[in-house]
C-alpha positions in Angstrom: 0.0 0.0 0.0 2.8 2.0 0.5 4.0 2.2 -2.8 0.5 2.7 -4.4 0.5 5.8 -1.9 3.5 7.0 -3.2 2.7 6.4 -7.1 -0.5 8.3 -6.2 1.8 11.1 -4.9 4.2 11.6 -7.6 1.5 11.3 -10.0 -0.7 14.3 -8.4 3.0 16.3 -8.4 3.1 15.5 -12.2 0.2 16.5 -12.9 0.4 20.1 -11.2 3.7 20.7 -12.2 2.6 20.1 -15.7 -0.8 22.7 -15.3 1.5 25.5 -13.9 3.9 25.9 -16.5 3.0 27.6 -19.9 1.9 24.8 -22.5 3.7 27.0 -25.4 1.0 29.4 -26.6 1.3 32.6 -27.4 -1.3 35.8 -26.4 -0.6 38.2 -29.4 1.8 38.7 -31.9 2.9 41.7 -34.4 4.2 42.1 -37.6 4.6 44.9 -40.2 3.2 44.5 -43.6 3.2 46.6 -47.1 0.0 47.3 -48.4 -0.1 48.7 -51.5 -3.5 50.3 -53.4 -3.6 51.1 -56.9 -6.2 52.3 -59.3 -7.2 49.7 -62.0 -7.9 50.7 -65.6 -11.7 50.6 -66.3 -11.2 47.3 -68.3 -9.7 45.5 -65.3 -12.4 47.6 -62.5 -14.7 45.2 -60.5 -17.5 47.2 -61.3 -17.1 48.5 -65.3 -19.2 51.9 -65.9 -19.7 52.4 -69.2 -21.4 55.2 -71.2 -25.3 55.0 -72.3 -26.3 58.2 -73.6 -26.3 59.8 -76.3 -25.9 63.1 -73.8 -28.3 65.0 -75.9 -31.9 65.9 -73.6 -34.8 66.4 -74.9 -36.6 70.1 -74.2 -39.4 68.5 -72.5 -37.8 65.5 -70.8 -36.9 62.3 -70.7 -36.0 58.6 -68.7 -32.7 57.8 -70.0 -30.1 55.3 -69.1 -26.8 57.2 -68.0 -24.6 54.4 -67.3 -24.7 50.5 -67.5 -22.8 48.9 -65.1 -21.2 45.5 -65.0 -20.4 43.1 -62.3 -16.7 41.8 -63.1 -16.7 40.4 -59.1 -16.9 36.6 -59.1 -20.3 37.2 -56.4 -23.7 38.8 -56.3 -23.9 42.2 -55.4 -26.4 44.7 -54.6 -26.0 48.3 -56.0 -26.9 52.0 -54.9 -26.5 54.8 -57.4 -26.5 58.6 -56.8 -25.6 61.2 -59.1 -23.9 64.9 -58.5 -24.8 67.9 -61.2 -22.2 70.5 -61.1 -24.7 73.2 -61.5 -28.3 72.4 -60.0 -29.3 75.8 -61.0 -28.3 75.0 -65.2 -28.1 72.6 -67.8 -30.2 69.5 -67.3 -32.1 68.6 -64.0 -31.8 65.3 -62.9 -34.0 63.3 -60.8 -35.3 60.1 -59.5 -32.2 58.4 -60.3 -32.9 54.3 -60.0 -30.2 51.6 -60.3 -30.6 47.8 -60.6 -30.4 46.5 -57.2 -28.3 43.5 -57.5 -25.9 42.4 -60.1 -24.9 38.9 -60.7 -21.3 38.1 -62.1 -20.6 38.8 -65.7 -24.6 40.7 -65.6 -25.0 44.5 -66.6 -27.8 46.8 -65.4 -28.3 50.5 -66.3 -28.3 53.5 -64.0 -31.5 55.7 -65.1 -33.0 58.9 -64.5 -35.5 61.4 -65.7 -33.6 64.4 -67.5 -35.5 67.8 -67.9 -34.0 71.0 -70.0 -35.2 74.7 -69.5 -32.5 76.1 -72.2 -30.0 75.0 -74.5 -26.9 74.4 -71.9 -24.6 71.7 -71.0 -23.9 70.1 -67.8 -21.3 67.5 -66.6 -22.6 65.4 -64.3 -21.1 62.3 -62.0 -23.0 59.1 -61.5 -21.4 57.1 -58.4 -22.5 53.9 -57.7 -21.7 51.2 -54.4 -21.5 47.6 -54.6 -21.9 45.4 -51.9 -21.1 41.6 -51.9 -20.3 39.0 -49.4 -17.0 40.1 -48.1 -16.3 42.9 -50.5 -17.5 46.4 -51.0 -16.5 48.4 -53.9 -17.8 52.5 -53.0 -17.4 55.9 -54.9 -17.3 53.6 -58.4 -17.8 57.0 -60.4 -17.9 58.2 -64.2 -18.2 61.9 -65.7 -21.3 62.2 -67.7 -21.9 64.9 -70.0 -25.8 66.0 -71.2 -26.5 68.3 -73.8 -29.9 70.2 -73.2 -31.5 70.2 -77.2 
């Protein structure tokens, strides 16, 4: 019995001596790394913008397609458009601007609004449009339009 007594013993001081030391782990590390960020031409972009109008506007009005843009991510995403006149006060007004709301890969989908002239002007005006996947977010996408009012 002794010996079972004593094999229980240094058993139990194995066993604690193993708990309080550190089993290796570490808590946190650092390390420094580049990160570089270029802009891609617009045939390489993950979303492409491409042109749609003719930029001339109707007097009276019109729904036209500004842009059309294409999903080049390999993911669904969904897409918000807004777009920025230069002067709100001349050239064409632009409102109720409507995007497609999601994109599959490879698919296209215009960027539309209703265009009204008061006078013969011309405006330059900036479409931006946000995509949204899972795990990636492409924002500020944007693309100079010009409109001729006829």
């Amino acid at each position: 019995m002794a010996l079972r007594h004593w094999l229980l013993v240094l058993a139990v001081v194995g066993v604690v001596t193993t708990g309080a030391g550190g089993t290796g782990a570490f808590s946190s590390a650092t390390a420094e790394r580049g990160v570089s960020v270029a802009v891609a031409p617009p045939e390489d972009a993950f979303l492409g913008l491409t042109d749609s109008l003719d930029a001339t506007v109707p007097e009276n009005g019109t729904r036209a397609d500004l842009l059309t843009v294409t999903n080049r991510l390999n993911q669904r995403v969904d897409l918000t458009a807004e777009v920025f006149e230069t002067d709100p006060d001349g050239g064409p007004n632009v409102t109720n601007v409507s995007v497609v709301l999601s994109l599959e890969p490879g698919e296209g989908g215009p960027v539309s609004a209703d265009l009204a002239c008061d006078s013969n002007a011309t405006e330059s005006v900036t479409v931006t449009v946000d995509a949204v996947g899972t795990g990636v977010r492409v924002e500020n996408a944007s693309r100079p339009v010009e409109l001729t009012c006829s």
